[in-house]
N, CA, C and O atoms as CSV, one atom per row, in Angstrom:
chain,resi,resn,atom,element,x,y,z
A,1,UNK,N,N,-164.445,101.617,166.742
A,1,UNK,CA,C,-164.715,101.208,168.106
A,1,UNK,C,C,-165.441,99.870,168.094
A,1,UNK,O,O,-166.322,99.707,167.250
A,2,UNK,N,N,-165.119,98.797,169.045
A,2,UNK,CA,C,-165.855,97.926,168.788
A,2,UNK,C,C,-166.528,97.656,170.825
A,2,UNK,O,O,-166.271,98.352,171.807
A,3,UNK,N,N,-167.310,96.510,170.725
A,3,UNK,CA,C,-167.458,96.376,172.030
A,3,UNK,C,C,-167.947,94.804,172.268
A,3,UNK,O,O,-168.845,94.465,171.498
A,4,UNK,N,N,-167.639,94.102,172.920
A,4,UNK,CA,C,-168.058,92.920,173.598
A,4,UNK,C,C,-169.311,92.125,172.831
A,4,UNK,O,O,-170.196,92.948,172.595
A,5,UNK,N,N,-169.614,91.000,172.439
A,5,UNK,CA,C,-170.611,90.620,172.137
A,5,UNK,C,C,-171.374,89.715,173.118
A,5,UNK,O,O,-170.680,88.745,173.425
A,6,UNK,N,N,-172.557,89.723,173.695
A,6,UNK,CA,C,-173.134,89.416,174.901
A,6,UNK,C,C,-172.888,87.558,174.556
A,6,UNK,O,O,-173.897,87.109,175.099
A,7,UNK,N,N,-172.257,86.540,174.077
A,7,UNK,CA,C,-172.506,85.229,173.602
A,7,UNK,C,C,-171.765,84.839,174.818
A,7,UNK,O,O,-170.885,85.396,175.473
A,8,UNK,N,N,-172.545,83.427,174.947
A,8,UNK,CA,C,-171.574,81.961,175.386
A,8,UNK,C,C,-170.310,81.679,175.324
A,8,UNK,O,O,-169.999,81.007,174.341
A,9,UNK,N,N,-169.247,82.038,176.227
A,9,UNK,CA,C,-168.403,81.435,175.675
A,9,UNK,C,C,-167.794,80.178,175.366
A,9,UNK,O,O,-166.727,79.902,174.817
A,10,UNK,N,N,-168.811,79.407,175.892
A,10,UNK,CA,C,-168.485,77.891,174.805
A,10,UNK,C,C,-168.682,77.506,173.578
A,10,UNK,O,O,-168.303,76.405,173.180
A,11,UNK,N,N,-169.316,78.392,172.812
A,11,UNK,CA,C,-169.969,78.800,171.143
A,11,UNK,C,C,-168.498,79.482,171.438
A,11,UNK,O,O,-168.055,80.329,172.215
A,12,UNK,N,N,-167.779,78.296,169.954
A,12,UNK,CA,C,-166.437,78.333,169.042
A,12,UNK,C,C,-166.386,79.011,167.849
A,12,UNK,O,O,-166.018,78.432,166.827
A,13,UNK,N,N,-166.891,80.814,167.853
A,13,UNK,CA,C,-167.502,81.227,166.468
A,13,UNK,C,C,-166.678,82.405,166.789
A,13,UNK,O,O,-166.185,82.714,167.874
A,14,UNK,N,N,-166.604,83.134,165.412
A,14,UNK,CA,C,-165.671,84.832,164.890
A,14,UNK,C,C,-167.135,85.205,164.700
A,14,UNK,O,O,-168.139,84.614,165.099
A,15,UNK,N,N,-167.016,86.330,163.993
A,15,UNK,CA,C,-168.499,87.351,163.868
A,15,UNK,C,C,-167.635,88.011,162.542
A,15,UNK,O,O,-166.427,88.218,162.425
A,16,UNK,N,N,-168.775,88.255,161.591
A,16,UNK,CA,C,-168.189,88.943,160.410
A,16,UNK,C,C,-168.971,89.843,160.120
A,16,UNK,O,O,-170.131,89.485,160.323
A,17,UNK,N,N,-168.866,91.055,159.662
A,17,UNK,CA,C,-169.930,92.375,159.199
A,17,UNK,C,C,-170.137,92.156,157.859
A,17,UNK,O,O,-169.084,91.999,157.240
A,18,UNK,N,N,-171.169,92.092,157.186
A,18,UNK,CA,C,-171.192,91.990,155.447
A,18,UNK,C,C,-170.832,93.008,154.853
A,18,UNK,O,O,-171.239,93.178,153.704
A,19,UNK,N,N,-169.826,94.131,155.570
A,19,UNK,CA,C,-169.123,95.122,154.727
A,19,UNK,C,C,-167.652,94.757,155.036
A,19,UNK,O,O,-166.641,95.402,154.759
A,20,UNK,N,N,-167.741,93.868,155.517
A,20,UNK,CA,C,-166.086,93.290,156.170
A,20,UNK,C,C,-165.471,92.050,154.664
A,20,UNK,O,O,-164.408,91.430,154.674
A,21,UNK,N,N,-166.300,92.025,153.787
A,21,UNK,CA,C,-165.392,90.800,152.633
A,21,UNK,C,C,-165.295,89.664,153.855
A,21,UNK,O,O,-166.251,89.437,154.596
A,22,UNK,N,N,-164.277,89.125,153.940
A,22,UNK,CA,C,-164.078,88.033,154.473
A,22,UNK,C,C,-163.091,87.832,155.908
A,22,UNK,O,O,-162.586,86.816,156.386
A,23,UNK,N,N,-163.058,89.434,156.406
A,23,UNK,CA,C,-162.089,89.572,157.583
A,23,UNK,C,C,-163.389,89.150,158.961
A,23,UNK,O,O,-164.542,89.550,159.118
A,24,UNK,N,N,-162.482,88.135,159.802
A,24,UNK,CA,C,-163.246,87.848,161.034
A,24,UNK,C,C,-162.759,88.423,162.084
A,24,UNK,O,O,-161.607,88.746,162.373
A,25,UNK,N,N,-164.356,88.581,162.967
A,25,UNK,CA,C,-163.558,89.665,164.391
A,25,UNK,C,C,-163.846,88.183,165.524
A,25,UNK,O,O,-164.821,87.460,165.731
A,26,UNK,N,N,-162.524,88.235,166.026
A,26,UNK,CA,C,-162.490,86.797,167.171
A,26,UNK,C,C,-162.030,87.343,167.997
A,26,UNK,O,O,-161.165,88.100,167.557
A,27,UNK,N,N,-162.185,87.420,169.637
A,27,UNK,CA,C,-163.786,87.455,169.608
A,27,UNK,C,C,-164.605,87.916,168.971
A,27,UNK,O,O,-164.186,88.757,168.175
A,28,UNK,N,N,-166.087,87.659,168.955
A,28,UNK,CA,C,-167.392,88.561,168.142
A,28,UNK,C,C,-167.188,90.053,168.731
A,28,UNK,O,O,-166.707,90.109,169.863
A,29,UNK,N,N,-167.370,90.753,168.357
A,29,UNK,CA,C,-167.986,91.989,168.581
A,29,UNK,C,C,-168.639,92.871,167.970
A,29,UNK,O,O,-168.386,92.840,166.766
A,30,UNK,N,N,-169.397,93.678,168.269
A,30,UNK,CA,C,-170.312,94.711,167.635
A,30,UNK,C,C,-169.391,96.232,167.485
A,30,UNK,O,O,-168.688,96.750,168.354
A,31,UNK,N,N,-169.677,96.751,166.015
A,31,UNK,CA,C,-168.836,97.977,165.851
A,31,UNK,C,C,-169.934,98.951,165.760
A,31,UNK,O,O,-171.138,98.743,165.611
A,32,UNK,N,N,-169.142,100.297,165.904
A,32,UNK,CA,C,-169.769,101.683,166.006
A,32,UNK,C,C,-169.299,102.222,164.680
A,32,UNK,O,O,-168.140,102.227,164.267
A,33,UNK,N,N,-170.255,102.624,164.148
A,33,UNK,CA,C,-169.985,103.350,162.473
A,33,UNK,C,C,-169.002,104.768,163.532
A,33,UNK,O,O,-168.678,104.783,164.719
A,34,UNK,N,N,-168.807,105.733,162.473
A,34,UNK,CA,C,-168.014,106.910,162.677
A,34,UNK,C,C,-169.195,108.205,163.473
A,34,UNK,O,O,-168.897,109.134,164.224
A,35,UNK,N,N,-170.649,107.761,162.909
A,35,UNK,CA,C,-171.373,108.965,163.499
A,35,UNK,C,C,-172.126,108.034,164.581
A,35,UNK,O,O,-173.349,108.172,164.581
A,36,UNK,N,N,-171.553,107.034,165.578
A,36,UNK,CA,C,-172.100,106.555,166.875
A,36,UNK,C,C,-172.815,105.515,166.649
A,36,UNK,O,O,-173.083,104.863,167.659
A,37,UNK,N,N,-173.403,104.956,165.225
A,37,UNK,CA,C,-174.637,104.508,165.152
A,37,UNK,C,C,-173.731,102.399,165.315
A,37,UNK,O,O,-172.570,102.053,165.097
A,38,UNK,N,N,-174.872,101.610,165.734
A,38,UNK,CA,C,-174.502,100.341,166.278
A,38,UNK,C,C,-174.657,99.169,165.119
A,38,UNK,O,O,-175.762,98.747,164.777
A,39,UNK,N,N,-173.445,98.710,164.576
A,39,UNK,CA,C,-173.566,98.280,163.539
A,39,UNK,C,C,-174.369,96.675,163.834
A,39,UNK,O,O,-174.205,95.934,164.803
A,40,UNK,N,N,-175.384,96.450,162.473
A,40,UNK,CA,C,-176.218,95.288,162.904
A,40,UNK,C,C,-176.014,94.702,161.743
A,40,UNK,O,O,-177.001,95.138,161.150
A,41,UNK,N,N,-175.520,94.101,161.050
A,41,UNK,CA,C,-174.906,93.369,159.870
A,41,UNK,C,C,-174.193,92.390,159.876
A,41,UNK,O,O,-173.433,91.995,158.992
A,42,UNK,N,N,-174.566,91.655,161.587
A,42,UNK,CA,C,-173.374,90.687,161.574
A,42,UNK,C,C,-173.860,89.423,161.934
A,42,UNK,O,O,-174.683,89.136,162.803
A,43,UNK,N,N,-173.442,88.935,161.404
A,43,UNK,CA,C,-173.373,87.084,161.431
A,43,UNK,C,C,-172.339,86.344,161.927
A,43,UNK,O,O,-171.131,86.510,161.757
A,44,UNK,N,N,-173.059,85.309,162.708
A,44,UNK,CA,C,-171.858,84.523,163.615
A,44,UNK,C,C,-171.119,83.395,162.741
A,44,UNK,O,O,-171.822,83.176,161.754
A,45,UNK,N,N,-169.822,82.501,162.735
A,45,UNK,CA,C,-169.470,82.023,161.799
A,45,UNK,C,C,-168.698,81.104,162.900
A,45,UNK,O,O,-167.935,81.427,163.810
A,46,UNK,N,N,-169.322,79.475,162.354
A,46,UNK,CA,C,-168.115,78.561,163.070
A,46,UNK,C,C,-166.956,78.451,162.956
A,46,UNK,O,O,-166.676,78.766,161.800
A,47,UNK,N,N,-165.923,78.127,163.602
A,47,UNK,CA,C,-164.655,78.478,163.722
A,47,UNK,C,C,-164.388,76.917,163.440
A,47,UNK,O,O,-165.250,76.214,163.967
A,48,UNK,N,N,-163.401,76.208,162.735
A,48,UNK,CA,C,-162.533,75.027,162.764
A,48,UNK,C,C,-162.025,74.645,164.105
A,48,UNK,O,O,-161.794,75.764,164.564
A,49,UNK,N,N,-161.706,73.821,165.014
A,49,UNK,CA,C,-161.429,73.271,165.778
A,49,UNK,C,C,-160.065,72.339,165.586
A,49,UNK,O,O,-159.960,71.387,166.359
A,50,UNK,N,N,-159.174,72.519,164.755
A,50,UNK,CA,C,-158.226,72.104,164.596
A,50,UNK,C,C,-157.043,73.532,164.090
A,50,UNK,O,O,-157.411,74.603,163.605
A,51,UNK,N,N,-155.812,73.177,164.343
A,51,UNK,CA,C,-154.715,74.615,163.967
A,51,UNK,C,C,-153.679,73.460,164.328
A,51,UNK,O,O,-153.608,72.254,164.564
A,52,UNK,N,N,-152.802,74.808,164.196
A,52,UNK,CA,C,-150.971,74.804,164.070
A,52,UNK,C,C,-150.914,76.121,165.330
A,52,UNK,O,O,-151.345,77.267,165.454
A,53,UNK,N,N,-150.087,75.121,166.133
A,53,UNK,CA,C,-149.617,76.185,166.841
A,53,UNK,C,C,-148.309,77.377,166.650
A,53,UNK,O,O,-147.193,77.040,166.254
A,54,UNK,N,N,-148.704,78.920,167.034
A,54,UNK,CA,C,-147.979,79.860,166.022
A,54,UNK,C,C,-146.730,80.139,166.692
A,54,UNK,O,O,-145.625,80.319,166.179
A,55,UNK,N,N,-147.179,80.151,168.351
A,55,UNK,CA,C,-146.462,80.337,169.396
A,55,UNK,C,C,-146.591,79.710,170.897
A,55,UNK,O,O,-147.660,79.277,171.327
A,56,UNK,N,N,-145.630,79.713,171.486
A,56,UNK,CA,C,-146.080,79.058,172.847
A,56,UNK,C,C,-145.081,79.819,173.951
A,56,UNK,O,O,-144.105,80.555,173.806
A,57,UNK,N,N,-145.930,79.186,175.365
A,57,UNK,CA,C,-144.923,79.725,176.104
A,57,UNK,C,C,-144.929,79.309,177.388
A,57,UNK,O,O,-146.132,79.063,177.482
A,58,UNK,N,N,-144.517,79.070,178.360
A,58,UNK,CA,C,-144.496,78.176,179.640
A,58,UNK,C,C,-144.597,78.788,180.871
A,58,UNK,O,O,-143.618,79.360,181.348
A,59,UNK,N,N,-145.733,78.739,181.490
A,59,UNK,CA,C,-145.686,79.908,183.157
A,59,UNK,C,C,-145.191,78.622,183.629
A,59,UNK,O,O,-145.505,77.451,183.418
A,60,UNK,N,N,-144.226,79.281,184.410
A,60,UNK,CA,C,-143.477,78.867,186.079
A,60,UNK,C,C,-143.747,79.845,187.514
A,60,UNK,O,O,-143.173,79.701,188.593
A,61,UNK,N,N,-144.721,80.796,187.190
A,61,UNK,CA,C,-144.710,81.853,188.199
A,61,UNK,C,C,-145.984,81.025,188.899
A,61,UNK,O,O,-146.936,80.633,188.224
A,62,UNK,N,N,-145.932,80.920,189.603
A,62,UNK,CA,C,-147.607,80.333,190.734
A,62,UNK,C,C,-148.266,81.450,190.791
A,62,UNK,O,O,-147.999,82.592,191.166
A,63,UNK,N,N,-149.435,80.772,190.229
A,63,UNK,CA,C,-150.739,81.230,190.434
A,63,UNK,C,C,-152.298,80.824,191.106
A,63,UNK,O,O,-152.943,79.993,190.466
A,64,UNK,N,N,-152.862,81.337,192.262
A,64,UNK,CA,C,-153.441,80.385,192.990
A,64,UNK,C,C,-154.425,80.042,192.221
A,64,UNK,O,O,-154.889,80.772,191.345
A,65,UNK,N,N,-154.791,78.985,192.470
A,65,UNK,CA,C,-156.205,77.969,191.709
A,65,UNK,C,C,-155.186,77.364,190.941
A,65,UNK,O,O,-155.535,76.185,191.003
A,66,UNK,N,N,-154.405,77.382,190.423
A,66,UNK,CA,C,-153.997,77.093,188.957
A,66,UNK,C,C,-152.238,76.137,189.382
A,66,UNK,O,O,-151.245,76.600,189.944
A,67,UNK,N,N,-152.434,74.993,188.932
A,67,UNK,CA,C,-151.174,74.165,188.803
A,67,UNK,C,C,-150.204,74.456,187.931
A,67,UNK,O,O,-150.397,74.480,186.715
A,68,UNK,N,N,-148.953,74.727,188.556
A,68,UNK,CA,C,-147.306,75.263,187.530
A,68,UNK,C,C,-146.721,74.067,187.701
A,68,UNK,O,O,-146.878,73.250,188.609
A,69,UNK,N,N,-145.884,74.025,186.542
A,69,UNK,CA,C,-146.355,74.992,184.973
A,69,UNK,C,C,-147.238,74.710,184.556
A,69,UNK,O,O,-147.943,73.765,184.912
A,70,UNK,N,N,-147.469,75.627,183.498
A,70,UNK,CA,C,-148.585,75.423,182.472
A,70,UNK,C,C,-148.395,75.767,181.433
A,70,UNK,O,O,-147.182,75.969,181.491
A,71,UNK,N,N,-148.669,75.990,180.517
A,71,UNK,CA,C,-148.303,76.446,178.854
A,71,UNK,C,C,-149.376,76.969,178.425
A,71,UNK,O,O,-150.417,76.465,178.845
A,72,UNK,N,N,-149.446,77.785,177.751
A,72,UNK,CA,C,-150.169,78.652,176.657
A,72,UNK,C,C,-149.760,78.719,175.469
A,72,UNK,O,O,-148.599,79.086,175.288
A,73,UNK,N,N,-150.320,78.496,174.718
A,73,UNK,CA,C,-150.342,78.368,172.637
A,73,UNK,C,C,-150.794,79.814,171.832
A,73,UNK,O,O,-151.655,80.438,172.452
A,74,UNK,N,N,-150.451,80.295,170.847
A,74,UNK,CA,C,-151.387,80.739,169.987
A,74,UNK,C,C,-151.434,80.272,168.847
A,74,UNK,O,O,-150.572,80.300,167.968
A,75,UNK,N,N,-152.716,79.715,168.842
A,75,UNK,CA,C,-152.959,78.673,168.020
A,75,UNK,C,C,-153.775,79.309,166.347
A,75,UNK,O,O,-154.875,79.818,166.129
A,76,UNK,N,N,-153.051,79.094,165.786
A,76,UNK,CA,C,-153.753,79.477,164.073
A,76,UNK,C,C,-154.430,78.439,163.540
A,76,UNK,O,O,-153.882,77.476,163.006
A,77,UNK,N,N,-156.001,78.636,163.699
A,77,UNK,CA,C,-156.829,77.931,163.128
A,77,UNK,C,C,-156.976,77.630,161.546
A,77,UNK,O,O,-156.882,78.497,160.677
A,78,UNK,N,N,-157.251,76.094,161.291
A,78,UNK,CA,C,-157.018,76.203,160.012
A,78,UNK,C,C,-158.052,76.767,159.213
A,78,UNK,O,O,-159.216,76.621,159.586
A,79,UNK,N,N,-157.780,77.430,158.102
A,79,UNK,CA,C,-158.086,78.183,156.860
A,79,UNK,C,C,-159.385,78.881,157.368
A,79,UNK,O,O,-160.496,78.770,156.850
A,80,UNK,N,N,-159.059,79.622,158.471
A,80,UNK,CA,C,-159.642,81.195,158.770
A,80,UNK,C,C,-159.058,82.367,158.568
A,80,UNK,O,O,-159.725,83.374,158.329
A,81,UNK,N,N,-157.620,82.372,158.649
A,81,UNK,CA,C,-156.768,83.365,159.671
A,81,UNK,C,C,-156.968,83.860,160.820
A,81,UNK,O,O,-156.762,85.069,160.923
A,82,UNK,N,N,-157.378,83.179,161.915
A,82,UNK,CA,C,-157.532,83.414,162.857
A,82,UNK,C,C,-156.917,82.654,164.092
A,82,UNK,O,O,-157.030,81.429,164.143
A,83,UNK,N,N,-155.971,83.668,165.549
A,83,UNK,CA,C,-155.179,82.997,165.877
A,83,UNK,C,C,-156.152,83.327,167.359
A,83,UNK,O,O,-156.826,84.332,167.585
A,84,UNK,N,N,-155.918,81.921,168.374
A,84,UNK,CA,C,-156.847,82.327,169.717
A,84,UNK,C,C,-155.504,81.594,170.446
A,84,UNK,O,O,-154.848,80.574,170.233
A,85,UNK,N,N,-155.484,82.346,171.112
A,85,UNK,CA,C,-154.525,81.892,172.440
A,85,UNK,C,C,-155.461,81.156,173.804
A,85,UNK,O,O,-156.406,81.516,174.505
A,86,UNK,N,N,-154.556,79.901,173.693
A,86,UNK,CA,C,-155.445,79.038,175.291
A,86,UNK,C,C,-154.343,78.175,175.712
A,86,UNK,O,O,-153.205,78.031,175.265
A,87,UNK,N,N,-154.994,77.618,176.720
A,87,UNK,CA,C,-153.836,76.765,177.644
A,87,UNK,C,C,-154.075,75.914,176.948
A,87,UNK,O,O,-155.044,75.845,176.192
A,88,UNK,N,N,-152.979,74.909,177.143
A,88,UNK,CA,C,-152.552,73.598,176.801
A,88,UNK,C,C,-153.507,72.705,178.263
A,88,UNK,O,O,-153.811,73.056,179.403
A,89,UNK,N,N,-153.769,71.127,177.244
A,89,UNK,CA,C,-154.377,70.370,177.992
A,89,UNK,C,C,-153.760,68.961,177.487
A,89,UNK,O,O,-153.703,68.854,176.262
A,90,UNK,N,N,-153.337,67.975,178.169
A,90,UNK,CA,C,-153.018,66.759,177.856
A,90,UNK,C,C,-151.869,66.277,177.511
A,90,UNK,O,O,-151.697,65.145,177.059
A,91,UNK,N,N,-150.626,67.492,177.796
A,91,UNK,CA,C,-148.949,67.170,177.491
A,91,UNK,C,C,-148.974,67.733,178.809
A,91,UNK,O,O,-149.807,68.359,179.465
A,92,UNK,N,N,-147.669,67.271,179.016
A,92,UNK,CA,C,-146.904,68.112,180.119
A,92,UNK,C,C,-146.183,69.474,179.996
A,92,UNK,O,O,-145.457,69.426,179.003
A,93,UNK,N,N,-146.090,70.842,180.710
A,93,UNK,CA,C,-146.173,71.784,180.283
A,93,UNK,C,C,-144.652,72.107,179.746
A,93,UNK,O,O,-143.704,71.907,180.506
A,94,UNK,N,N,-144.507,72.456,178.823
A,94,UNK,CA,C,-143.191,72.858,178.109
A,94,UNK,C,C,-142.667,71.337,176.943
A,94,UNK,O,O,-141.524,70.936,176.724
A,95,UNK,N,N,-143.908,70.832,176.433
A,95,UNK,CA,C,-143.657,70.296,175.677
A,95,UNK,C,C,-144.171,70.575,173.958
A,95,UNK,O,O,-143.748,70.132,172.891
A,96,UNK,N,N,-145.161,71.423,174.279
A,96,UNK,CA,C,-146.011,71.537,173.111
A,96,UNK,C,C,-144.333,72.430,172.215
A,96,UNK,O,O,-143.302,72.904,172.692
A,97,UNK,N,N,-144.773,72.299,171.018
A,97,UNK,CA,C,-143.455,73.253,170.206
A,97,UNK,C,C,-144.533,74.119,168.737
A,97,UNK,O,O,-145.589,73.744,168.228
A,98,UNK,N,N,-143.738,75.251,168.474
A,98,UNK,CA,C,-144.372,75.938,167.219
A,98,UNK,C,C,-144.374,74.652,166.608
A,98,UNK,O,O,-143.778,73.645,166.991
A,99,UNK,N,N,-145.168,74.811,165.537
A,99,UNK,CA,C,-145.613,73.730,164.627
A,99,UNK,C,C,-146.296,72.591,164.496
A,99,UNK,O,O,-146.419,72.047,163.398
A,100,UNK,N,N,-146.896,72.034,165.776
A,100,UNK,CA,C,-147.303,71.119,166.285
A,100,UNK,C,C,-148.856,71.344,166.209
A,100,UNK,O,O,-149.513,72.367,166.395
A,101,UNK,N,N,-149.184,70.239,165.923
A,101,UNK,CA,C,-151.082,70.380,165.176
A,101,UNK,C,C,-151.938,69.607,166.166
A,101,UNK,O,O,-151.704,68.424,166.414
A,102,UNK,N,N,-152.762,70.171,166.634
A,102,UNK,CA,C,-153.614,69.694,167.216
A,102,UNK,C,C,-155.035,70.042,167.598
A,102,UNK,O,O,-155.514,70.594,166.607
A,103,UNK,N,N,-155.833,69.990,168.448
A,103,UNK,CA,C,-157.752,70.155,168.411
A,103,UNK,C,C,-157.720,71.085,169.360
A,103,UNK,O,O,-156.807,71.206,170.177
A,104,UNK,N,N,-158.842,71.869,169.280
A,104,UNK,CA,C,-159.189,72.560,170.320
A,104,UNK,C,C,-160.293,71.744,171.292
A,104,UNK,O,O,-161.292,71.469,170.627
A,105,UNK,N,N,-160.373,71.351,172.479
A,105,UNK,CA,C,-161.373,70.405,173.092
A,105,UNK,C,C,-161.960,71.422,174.224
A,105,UNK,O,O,-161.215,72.201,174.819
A,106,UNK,N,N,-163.550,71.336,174.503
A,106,UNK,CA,C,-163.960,71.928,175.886
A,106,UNK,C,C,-163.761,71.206,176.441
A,106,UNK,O,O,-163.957,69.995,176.349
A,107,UNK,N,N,-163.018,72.242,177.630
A,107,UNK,CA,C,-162.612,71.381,179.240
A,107,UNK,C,C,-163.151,72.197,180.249
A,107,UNK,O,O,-163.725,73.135,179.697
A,108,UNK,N,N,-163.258,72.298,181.844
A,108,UNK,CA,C,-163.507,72.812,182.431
A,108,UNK,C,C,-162.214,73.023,182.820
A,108,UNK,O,O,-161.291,72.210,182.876
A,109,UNK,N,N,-162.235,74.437,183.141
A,109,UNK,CA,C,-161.246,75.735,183.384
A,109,UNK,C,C,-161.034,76.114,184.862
A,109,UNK,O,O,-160.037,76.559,185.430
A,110,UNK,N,N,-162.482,75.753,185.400
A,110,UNK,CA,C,-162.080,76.673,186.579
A,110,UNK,C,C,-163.282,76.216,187.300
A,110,UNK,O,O,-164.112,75.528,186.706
A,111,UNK,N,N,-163.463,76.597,188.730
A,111,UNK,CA,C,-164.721,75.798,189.591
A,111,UNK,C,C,-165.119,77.378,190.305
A,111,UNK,O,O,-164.354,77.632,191.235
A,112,UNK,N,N,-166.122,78.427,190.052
A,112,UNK,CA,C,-166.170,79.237,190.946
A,112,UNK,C,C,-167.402,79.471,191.925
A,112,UNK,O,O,-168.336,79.040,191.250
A,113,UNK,N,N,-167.688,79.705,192.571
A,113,UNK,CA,C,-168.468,79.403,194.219
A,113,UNK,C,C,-169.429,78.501,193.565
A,113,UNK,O,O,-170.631,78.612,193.322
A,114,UNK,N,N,-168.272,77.269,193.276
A,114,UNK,CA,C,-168.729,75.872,193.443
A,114,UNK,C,C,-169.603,76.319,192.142
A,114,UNK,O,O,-170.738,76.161,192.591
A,115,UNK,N,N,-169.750,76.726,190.963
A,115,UNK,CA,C,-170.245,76.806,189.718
A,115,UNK,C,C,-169.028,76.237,188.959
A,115,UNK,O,O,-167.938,76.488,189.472
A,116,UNK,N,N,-169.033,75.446,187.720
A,116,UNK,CA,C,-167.913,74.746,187.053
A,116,UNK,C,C,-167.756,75.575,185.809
A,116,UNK,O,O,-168.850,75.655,185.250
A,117,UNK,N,N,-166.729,76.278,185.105
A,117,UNK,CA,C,-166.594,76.917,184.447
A,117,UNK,C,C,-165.882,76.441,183.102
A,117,UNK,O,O,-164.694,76.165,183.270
A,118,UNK,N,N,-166.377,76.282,181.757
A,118,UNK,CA,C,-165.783,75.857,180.817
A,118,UNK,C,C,-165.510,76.521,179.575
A,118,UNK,O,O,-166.377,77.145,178.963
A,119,UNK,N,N,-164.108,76.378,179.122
A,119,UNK,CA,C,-163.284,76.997,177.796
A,119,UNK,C,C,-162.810,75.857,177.122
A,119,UNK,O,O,-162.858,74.675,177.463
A,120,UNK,N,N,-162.257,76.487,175.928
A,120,UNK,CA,C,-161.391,75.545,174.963
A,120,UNK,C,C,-159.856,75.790,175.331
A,120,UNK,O,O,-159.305,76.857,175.603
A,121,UNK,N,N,-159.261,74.363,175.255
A,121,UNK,CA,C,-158.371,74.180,176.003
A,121,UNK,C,C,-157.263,73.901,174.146
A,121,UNK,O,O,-157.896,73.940,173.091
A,122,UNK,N,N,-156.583,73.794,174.139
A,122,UNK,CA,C,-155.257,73.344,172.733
A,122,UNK,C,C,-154.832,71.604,173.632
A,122,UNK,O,O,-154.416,71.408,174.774
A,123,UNK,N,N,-155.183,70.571,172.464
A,123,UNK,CA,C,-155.080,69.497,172.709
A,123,UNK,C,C,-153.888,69.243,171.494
A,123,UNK,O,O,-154.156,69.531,170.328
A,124,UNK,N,N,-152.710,68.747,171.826
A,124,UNK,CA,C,-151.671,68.200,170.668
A,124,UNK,C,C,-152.215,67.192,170.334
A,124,UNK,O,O,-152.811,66.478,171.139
A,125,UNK,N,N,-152.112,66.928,169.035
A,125,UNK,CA,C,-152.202,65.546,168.249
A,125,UNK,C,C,-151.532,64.013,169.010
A,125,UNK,O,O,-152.174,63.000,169.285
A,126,UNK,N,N,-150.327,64.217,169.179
A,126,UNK,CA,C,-150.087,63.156,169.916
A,126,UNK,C,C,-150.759,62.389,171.071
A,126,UNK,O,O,-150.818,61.208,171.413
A,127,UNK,N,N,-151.248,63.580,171.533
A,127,UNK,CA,C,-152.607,62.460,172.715
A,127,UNK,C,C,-154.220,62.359,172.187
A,127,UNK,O,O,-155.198,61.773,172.653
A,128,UNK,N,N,-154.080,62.957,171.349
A,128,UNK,CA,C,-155.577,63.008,170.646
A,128,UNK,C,C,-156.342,62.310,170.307
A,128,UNK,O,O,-157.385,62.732,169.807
């Protein structure tokens, strides 16, 4: 069982248990041993900011707040194994392709009762 880790989500980090070897949990989260108890063995770990994108894919459906199209990546960070899916920022949507390398950049995401809200966005190399 695992559950939510209370962090920032602008802190670009996996969480690892020191009984875990070298497997990362992305998002962080906190696990429950088998008899309930709250595992505390974990350390936060920066994540690379650069990947290969694994997959992609293009909304055309409208969504309010949000300008169509848009694209979404899952992006494989380099030499973690770890893949985070985010929107595309800085191509036009349905251009990004598997294989294509580029940064992860904070952007602001979203504006809510007038509070500005910020994530990591998949930036291609070509505008980078």
């Amino acid at each position: 069982q695992t559950c939510a880790l209370p962090i920032s989500k602008t802190r670009w980090e996996a969480g690892r248990f020191r009984d875990s070897g070298e497997d990362l949990d992305f998002p962080p989260r906190y696990r429950l041993a088998d008899d309930g108890v709250l595992a505390t063995e974990y350390e936060l770990i920066p994540l690379p900011r650069t990947g290969t994108v694994y997959t992609e894919t293009t909304v055309h459906m409208p969504v309010p707040g949000l300008r169509t199209p848009y694209s979404l990546v899952i992006v494989e960070l380099d030499g973690v194994g770890v893949r985070a899916l985010v929107k595309v920022t800085g191509a036009e949507a349905g251009t990004v392709d598997i294989g294509d390398r580029g940064r992860l950049a904070l952007r602001r995401v979203a504006v809510r009762s007038g509070v500005p809200d910020y994530g990591y966005m998949f930036e291609p190399e070509r505008v980078a």
